[in-house]
C-alpha positions as CSV (number, residue, x, y, z in Angstrom):
1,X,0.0,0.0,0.0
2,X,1.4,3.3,-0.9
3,X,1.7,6.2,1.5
4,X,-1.3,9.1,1.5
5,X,-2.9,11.5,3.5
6,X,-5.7,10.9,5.6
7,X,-8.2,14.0,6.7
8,X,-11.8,13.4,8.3
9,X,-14.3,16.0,7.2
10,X,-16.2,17.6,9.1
11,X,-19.2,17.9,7.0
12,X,-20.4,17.7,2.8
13,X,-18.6,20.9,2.0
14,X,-15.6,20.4,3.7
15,X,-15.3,17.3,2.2
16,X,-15.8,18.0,-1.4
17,X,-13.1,20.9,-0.7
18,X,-10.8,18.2,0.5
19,X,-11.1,16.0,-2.3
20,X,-11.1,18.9,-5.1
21,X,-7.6,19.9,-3.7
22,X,-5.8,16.8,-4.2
23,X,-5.9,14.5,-7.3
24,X,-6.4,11.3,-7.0
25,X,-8.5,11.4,-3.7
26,X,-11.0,9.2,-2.6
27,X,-13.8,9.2,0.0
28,X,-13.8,6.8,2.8
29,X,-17.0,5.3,4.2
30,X,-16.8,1.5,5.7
31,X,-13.7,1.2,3.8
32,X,-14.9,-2.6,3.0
33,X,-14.0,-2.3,-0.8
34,X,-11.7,0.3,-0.9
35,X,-9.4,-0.9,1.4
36,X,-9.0,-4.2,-0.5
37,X,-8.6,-2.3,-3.4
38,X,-5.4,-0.6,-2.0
39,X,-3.8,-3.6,-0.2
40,X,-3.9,-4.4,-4.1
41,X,-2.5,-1.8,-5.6
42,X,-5.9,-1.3,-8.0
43,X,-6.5,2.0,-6.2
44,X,-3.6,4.4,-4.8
45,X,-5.3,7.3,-3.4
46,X,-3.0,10.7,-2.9
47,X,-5.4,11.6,-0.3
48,X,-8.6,9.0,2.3
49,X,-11.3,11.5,3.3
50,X,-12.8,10.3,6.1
51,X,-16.5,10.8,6.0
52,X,-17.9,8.2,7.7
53,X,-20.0,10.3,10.3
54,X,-21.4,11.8,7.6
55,X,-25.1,11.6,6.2
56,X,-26.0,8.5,8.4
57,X,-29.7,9.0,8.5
58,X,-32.4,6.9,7.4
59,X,-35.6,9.3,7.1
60,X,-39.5,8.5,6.7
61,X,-41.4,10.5,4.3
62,X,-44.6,11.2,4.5
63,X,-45.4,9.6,0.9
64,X,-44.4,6.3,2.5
65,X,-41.1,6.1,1.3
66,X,-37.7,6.5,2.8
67,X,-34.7,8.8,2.7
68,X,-31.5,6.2,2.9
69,X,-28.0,8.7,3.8
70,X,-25.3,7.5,2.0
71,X,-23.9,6.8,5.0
72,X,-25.7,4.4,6.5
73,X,-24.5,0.9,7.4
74,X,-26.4,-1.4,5.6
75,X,-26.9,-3.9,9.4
76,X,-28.9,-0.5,10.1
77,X,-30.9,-0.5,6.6
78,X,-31.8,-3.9,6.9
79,X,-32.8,-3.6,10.8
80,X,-34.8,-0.3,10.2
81,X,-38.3,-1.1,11.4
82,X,-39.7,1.0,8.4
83,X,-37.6,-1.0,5.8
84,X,-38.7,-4.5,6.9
85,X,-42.4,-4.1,7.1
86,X,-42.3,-1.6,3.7
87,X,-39.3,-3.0,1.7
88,X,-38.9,-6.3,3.2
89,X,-37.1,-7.6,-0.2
90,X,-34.7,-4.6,0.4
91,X,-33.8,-5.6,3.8
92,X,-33.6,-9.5,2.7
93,X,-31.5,-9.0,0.2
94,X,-29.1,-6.9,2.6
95,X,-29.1,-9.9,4.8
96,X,-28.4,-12.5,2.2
97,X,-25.9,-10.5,0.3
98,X,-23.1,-10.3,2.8
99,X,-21.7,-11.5,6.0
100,X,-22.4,-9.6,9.9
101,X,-19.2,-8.4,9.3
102,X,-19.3,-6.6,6.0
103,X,-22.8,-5.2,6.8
104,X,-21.5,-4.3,10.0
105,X,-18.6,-1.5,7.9
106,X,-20.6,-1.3,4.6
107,X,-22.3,1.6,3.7
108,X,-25.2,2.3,1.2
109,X,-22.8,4.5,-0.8
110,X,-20.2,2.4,-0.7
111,X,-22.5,-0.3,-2.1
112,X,-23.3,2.4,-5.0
113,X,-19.8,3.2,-5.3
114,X,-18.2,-0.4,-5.2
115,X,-15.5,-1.2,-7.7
116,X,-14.9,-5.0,-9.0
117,X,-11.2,-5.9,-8.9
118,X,-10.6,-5.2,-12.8
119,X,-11.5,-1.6,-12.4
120,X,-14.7,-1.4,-13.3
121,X,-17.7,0.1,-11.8
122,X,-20.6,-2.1,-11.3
């Protein structure tokens, strides 16, 4: 793994300033793929901002839907009373698609953001 720097920000704009200062940065959330990626060498980030704190909410609307931060562990998501008695196939295939452990660090947005081994975005 190569050397970078490591900032944790301390909310949205800070951390897009972060990352728009330094080439080659890269967000850090539960770290579950991105850290793999690095032990690799398929991903050398310059910079790791740290925003794991950030936008962990899961919101009810008043439609009947929900608001998922991008945040959010996905143990949460698929515990979330409004998610199992609304989206129930949501929270089963949380569940089902990964072990306690990686739920535990995953986030929703690092699910969105996850990168296969070769490089390419799913």
């Amino acid at each position: 793994m190569n050397n970078f720097v490591y900032t944790r920000a301390d909310d949205v704009p800070s951390a897009i300033r972060s990352s728009s200062q330094h080439a080659g940065a890269k967000y850090l959330g539960g770290g579950t793929n991105l850290v793999d990626l690095m032990r690799e060498h398929i991903e050398q980030p310059a910079l790791l901002v740290d925003i794991t704190h950030l936008n962990t909410h899961i919101e009810d609307l008043e439609d009947g839907g929900i608001r998922i931060g991008a945040g959010v562990k996905n143990t949460e998501v698929a515990n979330h009373q409004a998610v199992r008695e609304r989206f129930p196939v949501l929270a089963q295939a949380i569940l089902n698609g990964a072990s306690g452990q990686i739920r535990n660090m995953a986030t929703v947005g690092g699910n969105v953001m996850q990168q296969t081994a070769t490089g390419n975005r799913l």
